[in-house]
C-alpha positions in Angstrom: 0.0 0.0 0.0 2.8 2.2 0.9 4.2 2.4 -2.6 1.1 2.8 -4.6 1.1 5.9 -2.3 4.3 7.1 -3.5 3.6 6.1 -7.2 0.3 8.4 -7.0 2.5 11.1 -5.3 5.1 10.9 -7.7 2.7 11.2 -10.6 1.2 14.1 -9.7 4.5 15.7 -8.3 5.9 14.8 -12.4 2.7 16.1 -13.6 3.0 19.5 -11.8 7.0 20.3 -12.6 6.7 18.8 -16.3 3.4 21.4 -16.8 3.7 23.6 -14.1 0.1 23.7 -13.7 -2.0 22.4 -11.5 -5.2 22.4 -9.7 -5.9 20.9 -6.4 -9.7 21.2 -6.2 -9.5 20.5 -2.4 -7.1 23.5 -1.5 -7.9 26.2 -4.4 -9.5 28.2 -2.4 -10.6 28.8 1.2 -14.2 27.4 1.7 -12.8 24.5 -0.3 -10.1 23.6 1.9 -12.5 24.1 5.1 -15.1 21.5 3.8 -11.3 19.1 2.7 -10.5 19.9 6.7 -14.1 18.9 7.9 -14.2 15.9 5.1 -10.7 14.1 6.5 -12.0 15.0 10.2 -14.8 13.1 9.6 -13.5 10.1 7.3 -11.0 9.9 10.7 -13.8 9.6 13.0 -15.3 7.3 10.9 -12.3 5.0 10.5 -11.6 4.9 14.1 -15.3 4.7 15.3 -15.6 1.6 12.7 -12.6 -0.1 14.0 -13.5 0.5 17.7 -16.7 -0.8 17.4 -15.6 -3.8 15.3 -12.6 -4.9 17.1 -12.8 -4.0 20.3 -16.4 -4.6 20.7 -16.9 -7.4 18.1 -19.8 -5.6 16.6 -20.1 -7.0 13.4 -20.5 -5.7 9.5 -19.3 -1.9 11.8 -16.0 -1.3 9.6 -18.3 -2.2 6.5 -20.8 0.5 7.7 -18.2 2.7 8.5 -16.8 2.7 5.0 -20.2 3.0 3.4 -20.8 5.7 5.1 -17.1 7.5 4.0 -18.4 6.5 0.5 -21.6 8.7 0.5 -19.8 11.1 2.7 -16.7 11.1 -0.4 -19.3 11.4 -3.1 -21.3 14.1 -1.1 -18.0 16.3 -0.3 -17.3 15.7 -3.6 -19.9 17.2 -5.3 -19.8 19.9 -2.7 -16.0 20.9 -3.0 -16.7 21.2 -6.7 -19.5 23.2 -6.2 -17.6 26.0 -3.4 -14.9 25.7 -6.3 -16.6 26.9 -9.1 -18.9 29.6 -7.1 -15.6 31.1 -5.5 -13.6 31.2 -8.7 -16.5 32.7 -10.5 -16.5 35.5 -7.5 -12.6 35.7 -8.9 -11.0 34.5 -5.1 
């Protein structure tokens, strides 16, 4: 897992310097990098509430929930950081 980490990173790092441009939806601007901020805040809680509640307390199918729940909360944020993007660079911030 590690290196397809630092293959993805690597990629975009080559991308930027071979371009020079980029565009990191999730820290454009500052609205979008609050609702980034709240997003990973939550997918933590969500990852540590799952795995709490599944291995410490042998409740079962609660990491499954857990990361069904990230999934709607990734495709919500989603749509939302787009959204706060394309409003705040239309406001020219």
């Amino acid at each position: 897992m590690g290196s397809f980490v630092l293959v993805v990173l690597g990629l975009g790092w080559a991308l930027r310097r071979t371009s020079g441009v980029t565009f990191d939806r999730y820290t454009s601007t500052p609205d979008a990098a609050w609702y980034f901020g709240a997003y990973l805040l939550a997918c933590l809680v969500l990852v540590a509430s799952g795995m709490t509640l599944g291995w410490g307390f042998d409740v079962r199918w609660a990491i499954a929930g857990a990361g069904l729940v990230a999934g709607v909360l990734t495709v919500v944020m989603g749509h939302r950081v787009d959204a706060t993007v394309r409003r705040e660079l239309r406001a020219g911030r």
